[in-house]
C-alpha positions as CSV (number, residue, x, y, z in Angstrom):
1,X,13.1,-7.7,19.7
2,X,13.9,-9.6,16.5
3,X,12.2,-11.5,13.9
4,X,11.2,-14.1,16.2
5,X,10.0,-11.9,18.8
6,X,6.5,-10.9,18.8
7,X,6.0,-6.8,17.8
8,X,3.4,-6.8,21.4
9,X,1.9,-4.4,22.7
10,X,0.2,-3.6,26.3
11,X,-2.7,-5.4,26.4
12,X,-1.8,-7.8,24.0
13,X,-3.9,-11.4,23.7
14,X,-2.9,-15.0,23.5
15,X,-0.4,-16.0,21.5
16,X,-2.0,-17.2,17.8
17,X,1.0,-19.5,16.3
18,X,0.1,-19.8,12.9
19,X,0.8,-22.9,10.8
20,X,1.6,-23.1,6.9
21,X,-0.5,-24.5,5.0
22,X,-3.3,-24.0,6.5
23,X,-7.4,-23.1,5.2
24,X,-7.2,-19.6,6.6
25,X,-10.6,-19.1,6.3
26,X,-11.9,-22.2,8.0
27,X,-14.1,-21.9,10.5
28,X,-11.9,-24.0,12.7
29,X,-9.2,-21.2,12.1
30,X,-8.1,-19.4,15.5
31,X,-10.8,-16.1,15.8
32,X,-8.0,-13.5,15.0
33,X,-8.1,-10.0,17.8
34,X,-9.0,-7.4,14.4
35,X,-12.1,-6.1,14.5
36,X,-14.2,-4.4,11.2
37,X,-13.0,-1.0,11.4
38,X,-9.7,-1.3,12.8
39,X,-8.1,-0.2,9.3
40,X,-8.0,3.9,9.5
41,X,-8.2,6.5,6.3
42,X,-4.9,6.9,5.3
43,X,-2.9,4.3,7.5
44,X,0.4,3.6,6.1
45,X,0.7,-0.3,5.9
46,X,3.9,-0.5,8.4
47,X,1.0,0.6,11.0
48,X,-1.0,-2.5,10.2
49,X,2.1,-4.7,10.0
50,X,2.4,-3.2,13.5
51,X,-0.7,-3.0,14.9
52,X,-1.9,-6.7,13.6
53,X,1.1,-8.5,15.0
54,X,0.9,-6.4,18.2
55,X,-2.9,-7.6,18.8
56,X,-2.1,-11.3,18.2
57,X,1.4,-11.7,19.2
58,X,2.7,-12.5,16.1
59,X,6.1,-12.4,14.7
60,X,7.2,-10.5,11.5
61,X,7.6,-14.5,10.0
62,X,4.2,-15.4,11.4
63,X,2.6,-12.4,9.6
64,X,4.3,-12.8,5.7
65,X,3.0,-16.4,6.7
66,X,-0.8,-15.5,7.2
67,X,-1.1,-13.0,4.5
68,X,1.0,-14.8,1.9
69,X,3.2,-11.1,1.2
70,X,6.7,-9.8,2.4
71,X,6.4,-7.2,4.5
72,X,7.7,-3.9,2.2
73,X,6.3,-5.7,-1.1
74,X,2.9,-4.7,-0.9
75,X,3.2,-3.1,-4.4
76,X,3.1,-6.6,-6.2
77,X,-0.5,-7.3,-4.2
78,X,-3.2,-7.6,-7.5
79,X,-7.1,-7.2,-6.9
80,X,-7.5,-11.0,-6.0
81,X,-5.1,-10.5,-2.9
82,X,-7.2,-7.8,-1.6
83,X,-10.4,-9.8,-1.5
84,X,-8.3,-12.7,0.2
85,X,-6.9,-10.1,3.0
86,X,-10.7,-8.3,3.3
87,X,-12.1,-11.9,4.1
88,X,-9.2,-13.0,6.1
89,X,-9.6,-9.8,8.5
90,X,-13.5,-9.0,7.9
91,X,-12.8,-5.8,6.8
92,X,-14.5,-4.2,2.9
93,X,-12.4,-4.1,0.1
94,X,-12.5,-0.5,-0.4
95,X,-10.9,-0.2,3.1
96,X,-8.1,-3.0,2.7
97,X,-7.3,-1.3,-1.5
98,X,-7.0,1.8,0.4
99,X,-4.5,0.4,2.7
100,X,-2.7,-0.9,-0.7
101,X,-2.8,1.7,-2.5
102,X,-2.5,5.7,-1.5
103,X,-4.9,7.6,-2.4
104,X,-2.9,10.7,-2.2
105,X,0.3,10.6,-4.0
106,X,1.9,12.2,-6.9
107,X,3.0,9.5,-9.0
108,X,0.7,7.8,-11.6
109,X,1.9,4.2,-10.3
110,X,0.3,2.9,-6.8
111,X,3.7,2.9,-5.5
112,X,4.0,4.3,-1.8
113,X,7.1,6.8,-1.8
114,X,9.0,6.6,1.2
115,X,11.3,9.5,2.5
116,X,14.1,7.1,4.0
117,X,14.0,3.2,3.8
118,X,16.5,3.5,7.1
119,X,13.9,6.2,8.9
120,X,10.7,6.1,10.4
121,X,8.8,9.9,9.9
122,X,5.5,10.5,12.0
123,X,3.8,13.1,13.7
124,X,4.0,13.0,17.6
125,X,0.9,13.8,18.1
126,X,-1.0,11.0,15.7
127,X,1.6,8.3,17.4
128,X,0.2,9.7,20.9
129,X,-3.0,8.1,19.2
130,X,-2.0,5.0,17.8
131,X,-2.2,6.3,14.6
132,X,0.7,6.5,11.9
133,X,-0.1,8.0,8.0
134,X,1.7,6.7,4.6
135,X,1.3,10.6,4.4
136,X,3.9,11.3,6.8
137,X,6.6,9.5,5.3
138,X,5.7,10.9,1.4
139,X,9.0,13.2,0.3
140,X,7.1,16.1,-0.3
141,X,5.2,16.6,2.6
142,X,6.4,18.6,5.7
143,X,4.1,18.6,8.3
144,X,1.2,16.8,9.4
145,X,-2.0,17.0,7.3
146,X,-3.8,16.5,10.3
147,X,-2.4,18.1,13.4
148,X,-0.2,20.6,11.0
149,X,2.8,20.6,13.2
150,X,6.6,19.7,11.4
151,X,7.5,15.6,11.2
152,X,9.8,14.0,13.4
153,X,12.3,11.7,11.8
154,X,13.9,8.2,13.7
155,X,16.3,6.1,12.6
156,X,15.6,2.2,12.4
157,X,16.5,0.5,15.6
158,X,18.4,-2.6,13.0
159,X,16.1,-5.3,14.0
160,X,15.2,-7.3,11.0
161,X,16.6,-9.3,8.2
162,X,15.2,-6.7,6.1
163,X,14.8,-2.7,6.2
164,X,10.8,-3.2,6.1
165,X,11.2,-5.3,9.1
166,X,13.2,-3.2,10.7
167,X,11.0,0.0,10.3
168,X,8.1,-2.0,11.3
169,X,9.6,-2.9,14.6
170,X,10.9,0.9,15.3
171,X,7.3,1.6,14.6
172,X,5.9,-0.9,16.7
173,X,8.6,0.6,19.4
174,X,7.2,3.9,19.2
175,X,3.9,3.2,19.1
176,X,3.7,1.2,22.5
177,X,5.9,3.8,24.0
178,X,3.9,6.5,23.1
179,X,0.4,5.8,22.8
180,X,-0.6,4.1,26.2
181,X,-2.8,1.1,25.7
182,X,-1.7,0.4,21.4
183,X,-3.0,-1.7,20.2
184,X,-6.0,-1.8,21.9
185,X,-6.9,1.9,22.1
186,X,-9.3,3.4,20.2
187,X,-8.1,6.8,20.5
188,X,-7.4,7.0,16.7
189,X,-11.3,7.2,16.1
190,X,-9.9,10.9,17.7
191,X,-7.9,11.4,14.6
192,X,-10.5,10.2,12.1
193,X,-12.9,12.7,13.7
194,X,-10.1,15.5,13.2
195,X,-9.3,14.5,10.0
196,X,-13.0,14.6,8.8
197,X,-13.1,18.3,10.6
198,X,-10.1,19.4,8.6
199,X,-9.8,21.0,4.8
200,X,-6.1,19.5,4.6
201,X,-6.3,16.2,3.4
202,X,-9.5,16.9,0.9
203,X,-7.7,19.5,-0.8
204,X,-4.6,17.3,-1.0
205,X,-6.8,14.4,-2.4
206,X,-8.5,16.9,-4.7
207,X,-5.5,19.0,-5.9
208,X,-3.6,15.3,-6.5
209,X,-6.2,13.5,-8.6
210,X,-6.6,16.7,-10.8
211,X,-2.8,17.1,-10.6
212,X,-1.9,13.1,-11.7
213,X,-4.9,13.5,-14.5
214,X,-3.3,16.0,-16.0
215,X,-0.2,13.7,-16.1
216,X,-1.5,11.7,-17.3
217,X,-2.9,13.3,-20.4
218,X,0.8,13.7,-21.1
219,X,0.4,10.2,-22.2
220,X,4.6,10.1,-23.3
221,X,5.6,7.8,-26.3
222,X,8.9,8.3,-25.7
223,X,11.7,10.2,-23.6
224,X,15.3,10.4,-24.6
225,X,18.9,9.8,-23.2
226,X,17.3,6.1,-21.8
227,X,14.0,4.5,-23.4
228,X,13.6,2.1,-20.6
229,X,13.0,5.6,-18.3
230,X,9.4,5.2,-16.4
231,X,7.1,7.1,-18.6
232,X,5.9,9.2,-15.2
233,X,6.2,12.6,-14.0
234,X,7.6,12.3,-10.9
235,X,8.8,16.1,-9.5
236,X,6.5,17.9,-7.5
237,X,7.6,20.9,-9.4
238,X,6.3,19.7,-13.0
239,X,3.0,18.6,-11.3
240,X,2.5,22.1,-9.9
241,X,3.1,23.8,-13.1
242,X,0.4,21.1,-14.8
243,X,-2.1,21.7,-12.1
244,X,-1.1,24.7,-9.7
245,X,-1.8,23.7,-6.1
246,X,-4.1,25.9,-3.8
247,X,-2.0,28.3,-1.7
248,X,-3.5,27.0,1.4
249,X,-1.5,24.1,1.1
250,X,2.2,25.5,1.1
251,X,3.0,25.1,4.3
252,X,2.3,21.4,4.1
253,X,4.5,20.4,0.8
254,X,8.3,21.0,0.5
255,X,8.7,23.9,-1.6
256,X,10.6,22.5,-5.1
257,X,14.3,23.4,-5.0
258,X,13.4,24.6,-8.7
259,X,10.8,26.4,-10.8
260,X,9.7,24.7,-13.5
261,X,8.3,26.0,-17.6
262,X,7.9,24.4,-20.7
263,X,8.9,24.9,-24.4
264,X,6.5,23.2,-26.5
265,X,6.2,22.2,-29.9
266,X,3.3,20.9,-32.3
267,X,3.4,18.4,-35.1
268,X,0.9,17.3,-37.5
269,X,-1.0,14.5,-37.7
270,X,1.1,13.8,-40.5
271,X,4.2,13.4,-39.0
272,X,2.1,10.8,-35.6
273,X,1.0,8.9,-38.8
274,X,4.4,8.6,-40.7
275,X,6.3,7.7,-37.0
276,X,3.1,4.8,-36.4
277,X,4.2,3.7,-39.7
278,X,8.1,3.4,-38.8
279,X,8.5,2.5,-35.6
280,X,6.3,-0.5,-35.9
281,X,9.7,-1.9,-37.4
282,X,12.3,0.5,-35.8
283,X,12.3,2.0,-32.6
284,X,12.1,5.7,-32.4
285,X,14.8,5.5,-30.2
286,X,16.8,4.1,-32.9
287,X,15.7,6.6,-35.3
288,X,16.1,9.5,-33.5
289,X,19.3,7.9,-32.6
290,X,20.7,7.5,-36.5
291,X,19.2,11.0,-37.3
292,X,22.2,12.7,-35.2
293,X,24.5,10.1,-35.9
294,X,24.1,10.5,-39.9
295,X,23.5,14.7,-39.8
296,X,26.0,15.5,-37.3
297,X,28.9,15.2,-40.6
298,X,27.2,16.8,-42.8
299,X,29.3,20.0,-44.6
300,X,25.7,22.0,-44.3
301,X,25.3,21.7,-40.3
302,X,21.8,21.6,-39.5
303,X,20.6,23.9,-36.5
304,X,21.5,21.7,-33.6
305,X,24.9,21.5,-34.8
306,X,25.4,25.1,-35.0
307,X,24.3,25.4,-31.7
308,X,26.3,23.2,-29.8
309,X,29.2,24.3,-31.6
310,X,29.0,27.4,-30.6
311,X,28.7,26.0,-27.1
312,X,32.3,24.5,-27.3
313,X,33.3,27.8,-28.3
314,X,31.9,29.8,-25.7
315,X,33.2,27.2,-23.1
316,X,36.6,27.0,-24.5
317,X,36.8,30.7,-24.1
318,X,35.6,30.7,-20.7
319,X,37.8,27.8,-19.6
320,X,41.1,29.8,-20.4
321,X,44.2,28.8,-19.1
322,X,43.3,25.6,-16.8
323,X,43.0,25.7,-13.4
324,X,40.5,23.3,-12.8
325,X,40.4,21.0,-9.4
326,X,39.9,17.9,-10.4
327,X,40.6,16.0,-13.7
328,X,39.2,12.6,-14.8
329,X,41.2,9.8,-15.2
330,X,41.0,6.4,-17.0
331,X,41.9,3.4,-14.6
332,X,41.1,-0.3,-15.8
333,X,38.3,1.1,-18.1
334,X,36.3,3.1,-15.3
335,X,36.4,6.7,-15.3
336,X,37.0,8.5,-11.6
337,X,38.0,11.6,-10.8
338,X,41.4,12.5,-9.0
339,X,42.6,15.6,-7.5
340,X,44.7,17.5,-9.7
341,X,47.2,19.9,-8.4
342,X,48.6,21.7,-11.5
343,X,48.1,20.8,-14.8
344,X,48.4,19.4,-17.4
345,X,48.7,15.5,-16.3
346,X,48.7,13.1,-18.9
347,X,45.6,10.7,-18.9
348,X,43.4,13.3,-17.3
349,X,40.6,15.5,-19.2
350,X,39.2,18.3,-16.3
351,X,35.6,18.8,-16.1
352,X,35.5,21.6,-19.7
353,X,37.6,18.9,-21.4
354,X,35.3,16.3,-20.1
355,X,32.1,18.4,-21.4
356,X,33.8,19.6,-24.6
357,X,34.3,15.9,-26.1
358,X,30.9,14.4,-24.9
359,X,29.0,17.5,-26.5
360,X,30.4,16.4,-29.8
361,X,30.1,12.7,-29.1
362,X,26.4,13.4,-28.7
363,X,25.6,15.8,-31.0
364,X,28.3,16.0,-33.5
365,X,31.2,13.8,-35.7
366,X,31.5,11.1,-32.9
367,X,34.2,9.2,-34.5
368,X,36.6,12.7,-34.2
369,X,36.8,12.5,-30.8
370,X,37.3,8.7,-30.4
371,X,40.4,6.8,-30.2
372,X,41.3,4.9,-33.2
373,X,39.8,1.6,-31.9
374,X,36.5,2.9,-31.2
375,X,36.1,4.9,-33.9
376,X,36.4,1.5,-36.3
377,X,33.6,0.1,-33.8
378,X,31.1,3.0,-34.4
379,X,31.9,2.6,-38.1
380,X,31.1,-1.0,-38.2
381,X,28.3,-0.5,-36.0
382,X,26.9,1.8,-37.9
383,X,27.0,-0.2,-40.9
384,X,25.7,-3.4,-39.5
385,X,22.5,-1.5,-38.2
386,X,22.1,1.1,-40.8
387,X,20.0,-0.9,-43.4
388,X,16.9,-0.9,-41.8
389,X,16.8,3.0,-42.1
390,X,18.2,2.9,-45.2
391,X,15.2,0.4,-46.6
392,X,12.8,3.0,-44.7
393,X,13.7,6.0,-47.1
394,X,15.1,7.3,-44.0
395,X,19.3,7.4,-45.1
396,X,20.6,7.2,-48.5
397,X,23.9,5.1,-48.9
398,X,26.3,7.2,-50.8
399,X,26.8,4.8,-54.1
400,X,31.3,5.5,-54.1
401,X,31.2,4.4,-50.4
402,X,31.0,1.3,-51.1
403,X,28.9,0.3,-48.2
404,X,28.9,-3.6,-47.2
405,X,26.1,-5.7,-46.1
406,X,25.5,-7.0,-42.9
407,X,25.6,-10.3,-44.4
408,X,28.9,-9.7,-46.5
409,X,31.4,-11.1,-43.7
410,X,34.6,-10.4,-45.9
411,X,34.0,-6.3,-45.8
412,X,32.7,-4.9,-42.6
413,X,33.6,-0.9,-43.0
414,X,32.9,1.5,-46.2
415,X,35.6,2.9,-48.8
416,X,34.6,6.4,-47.3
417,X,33.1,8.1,-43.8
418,X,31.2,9.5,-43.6
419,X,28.7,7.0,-45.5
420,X,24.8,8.0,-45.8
421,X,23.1,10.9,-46.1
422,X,19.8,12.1,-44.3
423,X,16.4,12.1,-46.6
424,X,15.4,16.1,-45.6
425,X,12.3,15.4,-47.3
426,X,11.1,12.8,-44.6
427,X,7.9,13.5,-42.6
428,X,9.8,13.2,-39.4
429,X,12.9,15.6,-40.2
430,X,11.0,18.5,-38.8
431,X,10.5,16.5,-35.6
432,X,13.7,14.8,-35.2
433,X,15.3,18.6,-35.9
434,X,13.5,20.1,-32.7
435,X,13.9,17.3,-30.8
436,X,18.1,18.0,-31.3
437,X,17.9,21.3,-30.7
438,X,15.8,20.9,-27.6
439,X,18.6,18.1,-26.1
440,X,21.2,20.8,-26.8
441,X,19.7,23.3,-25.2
442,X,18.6,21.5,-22.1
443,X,22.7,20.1,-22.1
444,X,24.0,23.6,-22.2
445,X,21.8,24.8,-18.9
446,X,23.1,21.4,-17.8
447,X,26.8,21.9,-18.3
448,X,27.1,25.7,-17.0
449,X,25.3,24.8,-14.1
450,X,26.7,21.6,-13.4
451,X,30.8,23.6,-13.7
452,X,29.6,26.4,-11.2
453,X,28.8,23.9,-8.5
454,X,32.3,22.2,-8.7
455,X,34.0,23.2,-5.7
456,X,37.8,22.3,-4.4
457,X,36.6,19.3,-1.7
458,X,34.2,17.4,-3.3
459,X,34.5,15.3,-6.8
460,X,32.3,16.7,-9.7
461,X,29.1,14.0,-10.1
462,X,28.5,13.9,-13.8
463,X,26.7,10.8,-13.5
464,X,23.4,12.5,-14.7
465,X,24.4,15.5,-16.0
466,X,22.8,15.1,-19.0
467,X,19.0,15.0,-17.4
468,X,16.0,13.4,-19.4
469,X,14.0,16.7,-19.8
470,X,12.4,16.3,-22.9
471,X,9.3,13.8,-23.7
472,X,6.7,13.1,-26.8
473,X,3.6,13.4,-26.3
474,X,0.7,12.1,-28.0
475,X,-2.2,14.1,-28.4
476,X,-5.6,14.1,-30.3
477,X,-4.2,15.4,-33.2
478,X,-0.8,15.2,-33.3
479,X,1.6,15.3,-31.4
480,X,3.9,17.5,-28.7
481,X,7.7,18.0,-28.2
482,X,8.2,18.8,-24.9
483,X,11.0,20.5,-23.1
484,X,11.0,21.0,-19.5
485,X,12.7,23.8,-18.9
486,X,14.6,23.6,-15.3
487,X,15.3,27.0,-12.9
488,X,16.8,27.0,-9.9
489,X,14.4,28.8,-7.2
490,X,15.5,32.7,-6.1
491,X,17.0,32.4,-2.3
């Protein structure tokens, strides 16, 4: 069965070949085989895909046709598009937004989670039915919220052009060999009726809309390491400690692989007001950026300094004579890491080396730890977007450094470096202060964990070892630092 194939079921009616361009809701249209009420709670929209091409003998093509939407893009559909699909299929909006978008999910976007884009998960027992859930497929459930017995995952059967397709032919396979009769049996009115009869799914509605309200409250101006990061709580972990989830449904969800708590930190309204006023011209990104970038020189360290200082130390001490397995090396620009046996090797930095120099590239003299050439590039960059914060009040050009002007092509680096000093006596120091300290402190659980797990046979993965854990959050009055604070669960 491929794309031009019809996903047909038992039972299936006359062929409907459906033109482009065409009035779909004139009244000289071909009758479509749907009737009001076919849609069921919860149905994941690969069963409609299914289920409507089986019943009219349509192919995936002829489908994206009539409903003007790629099959697997149903997240782009807008309110008008919903209306057009109710009329086309006589069923009520509320029915066809439901279809849309899940009612039940943990994320503050309508976006469907998926476990695997190359699986199919169901429950035998609601396929036996005709019926498949978007709740069977969502990451963090385990077993069936109606029939409560464990999910049974299949791989796609590679029919398709795309891995929507695909999945909604595999479903379409296991529905007509399961459920004698699909598409035209109405043995999932059985499943509505046990759904209605069972607690399950209402508590999981309830405990999910309190849960992804109080998300939401933690309305975040800002997280660090990346500003373009979604502004969303995604882990089921952090959601549970927001809004703790009735015992009754454990042995539904996927227990978290961590425990989760929180270090928090209030700020005046002062300090909201003064960061309104200057990031309307500079990104706090930017800001918070220059605040480490200026402080981390300065003969006084502040706190954060101290801190991951004493980091190095304590890592240096407990890396000892090397022995490490792997060591990272520099080839055409791209770091990878290589399999060491012995050291030293020249070229390579092993995994203490490799944390050692990015802690003080991050939160201390970054141009000590660079090579020659990039250290004249962070000096030049700095200069060149340094005035900004240095009109703000925020960084005071030292007068005997000389420093040039963007504008002044002929000189591009200071007499002296370091070159600006911090204004302590900003509104935002107290902020910007915490805000270090918590990034060190969330690197440093980071790094020790991160070196434990290296094992002889498989490459360290640094790529995120530095995890976004800390947001902003604006409040009422005020605002919040917020660390997540990460544990891994007991065993």
């Amino acid at each position: 069965m491929d794309q031009t194939t019809a996903l047909a079921g038992p039972g299936a009616i006359s062929r409907h070949r459906i033109a482009e361009n065409v009035d779909r809701t004139s009244s000289t249209y071909p009758p479509l085989n749907w009737w009001r009420g076919r849609l069921r709670n919860h149905e994941s929209t690969l069963s409609f895909t299914a289920s409507f091409c089986a019943l009219n003998k349509l192919t995936l093509k002829d489908f994206e046709n009539f409903f003007g939407y790629k099959v697997g893009k149903e997240g782009g559909l807008q309110q008008a598009d919903f209306e057009r699909i109710a009329n086309l299929i006589r069923e009520d909006i509320a029915s066809v937004q439901a279809l849309f978008i899940p009612s039940i999910s943990i994320r503050l976007s309508s976006y469907c989670e998926v476990l695997s884009t190359d699986h199919v998960r169901y429950c035998r027992h609601c396929i036996a039915l005709g019926y498949h859930s978007y709740l069977h497929e969502l990451p963090w459930i385990q077993r069936c919220p109606i029939h409560l017995t464990t999910l049974d995952l299949v791989p796609t059967d590679r029919k398709g052009t795309t891995k929507a397709q695909m999945r909604a032919h595999t479903l379409a396979k296991l529905l007509q060999s399961n459920c004698q009769g699909w598409p035209l049996t109405d043995d999932g009115d059985m499943v509505m009726q046990q759904e209605r009869e069972n607690d399950y799914i209402s508590l999981l509605q309830m405990w999910t809309d309190y849960a992804r309200k109080a998300a939401s409250s933690f309305s975040f101006i800002t997280s660090w390491d990346n500003p373009s990061l979604p502004k969303e709580l995604y882990d089921l972990g952090q959601l549970q400690w927001l809004e703790p989830m009735p015992s009754i449904l454990d042995m539904l969800v996927k227990q978290s692989e961590v425990i989760w708590d929180v270090d928090i930190r209030h700020f005046s309204d002062e300090v909201k007001s003064e960061l309104r006023r200057l990031s309307a011209g500079t990104p706090f990104w930017t800001i918070f950026d220059f605040y480490k970038r200026v402080t981390g020189y300065e003969s006084v360290p502040p706190p954060y300094v101290l801190k991951m200082r004493q980091a190095r130390s304590a890592l240096r001490e407990q890396h000892g004579v090397c022995q490490c397995f792997w060591g990272k090396e520099l080839v055409s620009s791209t770091d990878r890491w290589i399999s060491t046996g012995g050291w030293p090797h020249w070229n390579n930095r092993c995994p203490y080396q490799v944390v050692d120099k990015e802690l003080e590239l991050r939160w201390g003299a970054r141009t000590n730890v660079l090579s020659s050439t990039r250290a004249s590039k962070e000096i030049v960059d700095f200069v060149q977007s340094s005035y900004p914060l240095h009109y703000a009040g925020l960084i005071h050009h030292l007068e005997y450094a000389n420093v040039p002007h963007p504008q002044f092509i002929f000189k591009r680096v200071p007499d002296v470096w370091p070159c600006s000093k911090w204004n302590y006596s900003s509104a935002l120091t107290p902020l910007l202060q915490a805000a270090a300290e918590f990034e060190v402190d969330s690197a440093i659980v980071e790094i020790s964990a991160w070196l434990e797990e290296i094992d002889p046979y498989t490459p360290p993965n640094d790529a995120n070892l530095f995890n976004d854990m800390i947001r902003l959050v604006n409040q009422n009055e005020g605002l919040s630092l917020v660390r997540w604070i990460k544990k891994k669960r007991s065993k």
